[in-house]
C-alpha positions as CSV (number, residue, x, y, z in Angstrom):
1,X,49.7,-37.6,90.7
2,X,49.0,-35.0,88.2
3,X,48.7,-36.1,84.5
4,X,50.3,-34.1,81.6
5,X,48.2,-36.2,78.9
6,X,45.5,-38.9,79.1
7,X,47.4,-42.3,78.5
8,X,50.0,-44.5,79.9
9,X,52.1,-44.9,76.5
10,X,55.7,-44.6,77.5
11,X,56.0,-41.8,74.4
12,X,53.7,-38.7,73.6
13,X,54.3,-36.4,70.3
14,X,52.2,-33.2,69.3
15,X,52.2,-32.4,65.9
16,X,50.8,-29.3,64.4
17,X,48.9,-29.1,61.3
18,X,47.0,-26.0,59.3
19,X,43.3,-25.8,59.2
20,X,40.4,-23.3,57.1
21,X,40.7,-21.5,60.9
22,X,44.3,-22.0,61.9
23,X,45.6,-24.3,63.5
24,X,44.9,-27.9,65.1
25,X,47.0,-30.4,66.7
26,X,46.8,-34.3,67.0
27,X,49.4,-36.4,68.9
28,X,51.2,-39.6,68.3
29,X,51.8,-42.7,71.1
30,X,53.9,-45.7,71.3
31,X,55.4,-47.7,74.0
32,X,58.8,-48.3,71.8
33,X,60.5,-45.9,70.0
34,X,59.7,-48.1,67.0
35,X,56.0,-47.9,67.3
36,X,56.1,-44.5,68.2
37,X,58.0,-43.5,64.9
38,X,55.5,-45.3,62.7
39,X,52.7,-43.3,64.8
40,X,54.1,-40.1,64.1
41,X,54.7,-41.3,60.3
42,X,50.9,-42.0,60.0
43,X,49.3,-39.1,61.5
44,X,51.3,-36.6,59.7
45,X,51.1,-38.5,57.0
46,X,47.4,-38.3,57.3
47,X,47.6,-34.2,57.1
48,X,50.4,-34.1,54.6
49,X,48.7,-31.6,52.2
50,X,48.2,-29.5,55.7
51,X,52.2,-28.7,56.1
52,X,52.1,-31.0,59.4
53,X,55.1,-30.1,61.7
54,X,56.5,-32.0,64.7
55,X,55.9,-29.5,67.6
56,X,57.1,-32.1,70.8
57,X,58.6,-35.2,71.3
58,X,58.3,-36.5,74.8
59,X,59.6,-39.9,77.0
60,X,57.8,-40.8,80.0
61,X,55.4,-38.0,79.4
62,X,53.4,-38.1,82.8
63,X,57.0,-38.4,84.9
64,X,60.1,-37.4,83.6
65,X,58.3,-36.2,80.6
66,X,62.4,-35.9,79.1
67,X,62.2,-33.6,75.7
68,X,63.4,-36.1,72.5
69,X,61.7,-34.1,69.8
70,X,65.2,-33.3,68.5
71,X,65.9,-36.7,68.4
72,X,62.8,-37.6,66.5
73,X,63.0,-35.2,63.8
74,X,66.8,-36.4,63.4
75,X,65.4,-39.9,63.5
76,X,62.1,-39.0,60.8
77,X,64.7,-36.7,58.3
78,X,66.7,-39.8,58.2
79,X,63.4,-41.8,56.7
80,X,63.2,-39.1,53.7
């Protein structure tokens, strides 16, 4: 079987963040959608003066890998 990420969390997020170079990237885990959520909250919270941006959202990430970032940004706008 051939991996797409490092881990066996059932979720997997890349979010985008500006740097003195350019650009970096960290990701956000969970195995609910709950855990997941609070993840994503955290690390972009962690880079908030860097304009941090939700790139992907993904479920089952190393098998179906189904795309949800839409659902996630509808689910994190809802938080504001």
């Amino acid at each position: 079987m051939n991996k797409n990420v490092h881990h066996d969390f059932r979720y997997h997020a890349e979010i985008r963040y500006e740097t003195e170079k350019g650009f970096a990237f960290t990701s956000a885990v969970g195995d609910s959608l709950d855990d997941f959520i609070k993840d994503i909250k955290n690390r972009m919270d962690y880079v908030k003066d860097r304009q941090p941006e939700l790139v992907e959202a993904l479920l089952y990430p190393n098998d179906e890998s189904i795309n949800i970032t839409y659902k996630v940004i509808t689910i994190l706008n809802k938080g504001e």
